[in-house]
Structures are given as structure tokens and as C-alpha cells.
N, C-alpha and C positions, 0 to 999 in steps of 0.2 A: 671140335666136338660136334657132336649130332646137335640139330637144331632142338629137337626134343628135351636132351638131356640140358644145352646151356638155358632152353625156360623154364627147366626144373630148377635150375640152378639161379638162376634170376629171382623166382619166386619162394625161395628158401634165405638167400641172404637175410642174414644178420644185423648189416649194415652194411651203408656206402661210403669210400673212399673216394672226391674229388677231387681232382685236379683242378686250377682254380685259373689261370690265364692260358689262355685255349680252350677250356674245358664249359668254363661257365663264363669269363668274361673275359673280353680284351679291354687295354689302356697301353698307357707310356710307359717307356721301360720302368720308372719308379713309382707304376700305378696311378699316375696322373691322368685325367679322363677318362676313367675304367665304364666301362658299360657294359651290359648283359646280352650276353649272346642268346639265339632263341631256345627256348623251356629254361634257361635257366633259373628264373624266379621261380617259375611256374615246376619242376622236377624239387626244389628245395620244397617247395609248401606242401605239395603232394606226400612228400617220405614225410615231413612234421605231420601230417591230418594222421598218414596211415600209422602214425608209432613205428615210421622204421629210422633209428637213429645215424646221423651221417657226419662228416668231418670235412672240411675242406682243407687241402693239406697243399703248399705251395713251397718251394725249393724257393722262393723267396726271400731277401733278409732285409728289405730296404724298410716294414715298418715293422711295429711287432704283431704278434696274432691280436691283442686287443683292436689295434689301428686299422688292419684287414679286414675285423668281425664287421668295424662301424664302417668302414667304406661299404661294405657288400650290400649293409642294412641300410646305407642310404641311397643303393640301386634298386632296392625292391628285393635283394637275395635274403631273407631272414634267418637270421642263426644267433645261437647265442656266441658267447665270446668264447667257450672254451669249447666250440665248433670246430675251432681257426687254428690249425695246428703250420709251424712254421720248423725248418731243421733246429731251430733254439729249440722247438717244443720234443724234439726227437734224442737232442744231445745232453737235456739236462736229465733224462732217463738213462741214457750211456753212462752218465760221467756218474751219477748216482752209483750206478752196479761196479763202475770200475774204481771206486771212490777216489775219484777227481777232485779235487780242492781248487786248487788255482789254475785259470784257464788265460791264454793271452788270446784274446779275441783277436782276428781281422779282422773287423766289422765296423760297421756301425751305433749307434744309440739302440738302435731295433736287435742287433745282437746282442748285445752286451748286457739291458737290462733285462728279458727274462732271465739269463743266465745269473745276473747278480738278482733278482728275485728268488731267486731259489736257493737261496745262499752261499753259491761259490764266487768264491774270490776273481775280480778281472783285474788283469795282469798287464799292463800297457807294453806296447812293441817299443822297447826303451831298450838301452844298452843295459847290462847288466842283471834284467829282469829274469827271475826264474820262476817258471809253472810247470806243471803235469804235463800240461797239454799247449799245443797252438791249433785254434779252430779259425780258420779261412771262411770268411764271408763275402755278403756285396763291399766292397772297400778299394771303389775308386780312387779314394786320395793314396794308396799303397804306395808307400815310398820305398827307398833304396835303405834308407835307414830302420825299416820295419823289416825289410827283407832278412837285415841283418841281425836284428835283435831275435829274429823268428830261429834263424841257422843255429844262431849261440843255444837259443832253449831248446832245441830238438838235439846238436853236442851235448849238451847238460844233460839229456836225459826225457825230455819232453816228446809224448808220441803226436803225431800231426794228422789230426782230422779237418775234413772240409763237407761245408754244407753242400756244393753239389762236385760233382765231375762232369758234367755237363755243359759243353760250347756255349750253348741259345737258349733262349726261353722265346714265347709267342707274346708280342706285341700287335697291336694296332698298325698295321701297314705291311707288317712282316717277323723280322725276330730282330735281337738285341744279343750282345755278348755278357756272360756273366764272366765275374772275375774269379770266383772260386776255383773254379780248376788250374786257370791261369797263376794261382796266386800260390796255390799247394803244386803244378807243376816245376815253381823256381825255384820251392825250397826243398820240392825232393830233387830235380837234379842238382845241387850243391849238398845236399847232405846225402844222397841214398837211402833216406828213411822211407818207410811205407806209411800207406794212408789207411785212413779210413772214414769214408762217406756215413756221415747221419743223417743226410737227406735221403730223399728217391733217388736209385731205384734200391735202396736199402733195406735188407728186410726189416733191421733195426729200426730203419722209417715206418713200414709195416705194423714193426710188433709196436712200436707207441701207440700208431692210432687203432690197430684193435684193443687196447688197453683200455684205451679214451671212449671205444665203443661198447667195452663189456663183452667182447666176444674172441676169437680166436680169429687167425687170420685169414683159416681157412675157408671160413663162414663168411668174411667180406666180397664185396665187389667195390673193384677197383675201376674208376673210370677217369682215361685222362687222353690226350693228344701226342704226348711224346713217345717216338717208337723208343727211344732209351731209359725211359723212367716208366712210368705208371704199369706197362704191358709187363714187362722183364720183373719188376716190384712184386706182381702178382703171381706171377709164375713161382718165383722163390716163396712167400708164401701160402701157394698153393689156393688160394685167393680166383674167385672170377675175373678175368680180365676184358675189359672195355673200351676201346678205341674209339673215339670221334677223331672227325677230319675240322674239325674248324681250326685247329692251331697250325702244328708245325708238322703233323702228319698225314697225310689222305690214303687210302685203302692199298695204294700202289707202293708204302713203306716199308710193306710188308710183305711184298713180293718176294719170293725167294727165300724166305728165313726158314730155318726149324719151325718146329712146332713148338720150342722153348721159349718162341720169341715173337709167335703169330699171339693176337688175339684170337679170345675162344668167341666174343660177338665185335664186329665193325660197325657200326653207325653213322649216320650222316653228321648227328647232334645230339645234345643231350635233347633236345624237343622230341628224337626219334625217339631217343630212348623212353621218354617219359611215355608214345601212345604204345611202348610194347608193354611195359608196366601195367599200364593201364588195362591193356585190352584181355589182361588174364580176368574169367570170371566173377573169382572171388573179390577184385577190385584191391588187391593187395600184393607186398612183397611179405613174406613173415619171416 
């Protein structure tokens, strides 16, 4: 896109869309010593002065969104809690519309209780357990015997979603393997079932957080590190799309792609991003 048009389009957004490790902070793969990358306090406080409302939104499942909101608040990133959107926060909007009752979590405590907050039933990876659904999360302990119970409930008739489809996430040092993919590609190759992703780069992931925003998707701006999630997210729907290179992608990601799969602005950082914000006259995004 012409330069012109994407700071028209910058200066029109809605609301922003965060990516949240790479984006605004690195830590350990389970979040442990997270610290803030540069603007990124400083780009959250700025959208809160100017009233432009924002979401940080992570393919995460190791705590829940409340435990992400108070980490960030106690790096200096301020947000309220229902900022902090996580694939639980994406799948209990899914399972709602497709009336999901019983879900067999792969996961953790951090999956499992938003999803039982919102009152559906969780269904342990046990022999003989029956749900709607099996949802694949962070779930290192994954065993042979969960694998098993997971095959029986998708025979039975259960359809299999996963928080991400995605190898790596950005860590401190480099990246980290998530187990989602890994976890939903053992039960479709033994079952042949298909999937379906409620994390990024899902527009489903999308339409939660414009929902959470009050706006449509195509009014957001999406800003994140991963050439497979946040960029591609944005495109589907139709959404501004924002690339920083502090994570797992730099400028050279995107070498060679469509135009379906380039960002429409590249940035150094969110610190870049915060002085192009800034530098528009009226001192605003609206």
C-alpha cells in the first residue's frame, strides 16, 4: 500500500491488536522473566491517554489472561484484565456459537479455567470420556494415554480444535516449541479429522478481539512479529497489518511473498511505531 494511504489507515483505526512476546515483551518460554521491549510501555499508555482501545492477544496457554494482564502491569505495560485476550479467550466465543457443552482440554489450569468460567463442562483425557470437542493447548505433560482418550473422543464424534498451528513462539534468547500443533498433528494423523485453529492467525481469533474492541475487524490494526500469525490474521480480516522485527520475524520474512502475506507497514519496533503515531498533527489515532 502507498505510504499515504497506510497513514490514513493508521490514523483511522479503531483499535489495536498486540502481539504480546515479540511484540511488546520477551521472557522464558512459560513467561518467566518477561520484560518490555522498547515503547512498549510507553505505545500501551499513549493508545489509554488518546482513547484508542487495545487488546493484547498471545497464542499463549501457560497462564490465563487475568495472570498475563498482572504480569505486564507489573512491567510497567498497563491494561486492564479484560485487555489480555488468550486462544481460551477466542474458543469460548467458538464453542458458544457452535453450542459446545463438554470440551476435553489439552492443557493446562490456564486453559481449562477460563473455559470452565464460562460454563462448559471440562472433560479430562481419561479412557472412556465423551465431549463435543478436544481443544489442544500448552500440555507438556501429554501423554500416550491422553493421546488415546483424545482418538476415542474425535471416533465418538468430537471435532478437534488447537490453540495454535504454529512450530515457535519468541522467547528471550530465541524461540521455543509450542506443543499445539504437535499435539492436534498426532490425533489427526491417527484419526483423519480436521482441525480448527481459535488462536492467530484465525480470523475467529480476529472477530473475538474486535468484539472485545467494539469495532469490526476491518477497522483494526493488527501489530505482531510472527510472519505466520498476526500479518496473515490481518489480511483475512481485512484489518491493517504491522510487522515488528524484534521477535521471530525481520523485514527479510517477507521477502518473496504475495501481497496476501506482506505487511502493509514494516517497523523496527513498537517504539517506531509509537513516533509514527505520534508524529501525525492532530496527536492522535481515531
Amino acid at each position: 500500500m502507498a505510504d499515504d494511504v497506510v497513514r490514513e489507515r493508521l490514523r483511522g483505526a479503531r483499535g489495536f491488536v498486540f502481539d504480546m512476546d515479540g511484540t511488546l515483551v520477551l521472557g522464558g518460554r512459560t513467561s518467566h522473566g518477561m520484560r518490555a521491549l522498547p515503547g512498549a510501555v510507553e505505545i500501551c499508555s499513549w493508545a489509554t491517554g488518546q482513547g484508542v482501545p487495545f487488546v493484547v492477544f498471545t497464542n499463549g496457554t501457560t497462564r490465563t489472561p487475568r495472570e498475563y494482564a498482572r504480569l505486564l502491569r507489573e512491567i510497567g505495560i498497563v491494561l486492564p484484565d479484560e485487555a489480555m485476550m488468550t486462544p481460551a479467550s477466542s474458543a469460548i466465543r467458538i464453542f458458544g456459537r457452535q453450542g459446545v457443552k463438554r470440551v476435553m482440554a489439552l492443557g493446562q489450569r490456564a486453559l481449562t479455567e477460563p473455559l470452565a468460567e464460562a460454563g462448559i463442562e471440562i472433560v479430562p483425557p481419561e479412557p472412556g470420556a465423551r465431549a463435543d470437542a478436544v481443544l489442544a493447548g500448552w500440555y507438556p505433560e501429554f501423554t500416550m494415554p491422553a493421546l488415546e482418550a483424545a482418538c476415542d473422543a474425535i471416533w465418538d464424534g468430537a471435532e478437534l480444535y488447537s490453540c495454535s498451528d504454529t512450530p515457535f513462539f519468541a522467547v528471550d534468547g530465541g524461540r521455543a516449541m509450542g506443543t499445539s500443533r504437535a499435539i492436534a498433528a498426532m490425533i489427526r494423523s491417527l484419526t483423519g479429522c480436521g482441525l480448527r485453529i481459535v488462536g492467530k492467525p484465525s480470523l475467529d481469533a480476529l472477530r473475538a478481539a474486535a468484539e472485545r474492541l467494539g469495532a469490526t475487524t476491518s477497522q483494526l490494526a493488527v501489530v505482531g512479529d510472527d510472519p505466520e500469525l498476526e500479518v496473515p490474521m490481518a489480511h483475512r480480516g481485512r484489518a491493517l497489518a504491522i510487522a515488528v522485527g524484534t521477535g521471530l520475524g525481520g523485514a527479510e520474512s517477507y521477502d518473496g511473498l504475495p501481497a496476501s502475506r506482506r505487511p502493509h507497514l514494516a517497523v523496527r519496533g513498537v517504539d517506531e511505531l509509537l513516533v509514527l503515531c505520534q508524529r501525525d498533527e492532530e496527536g492522535s489515532v481515531r
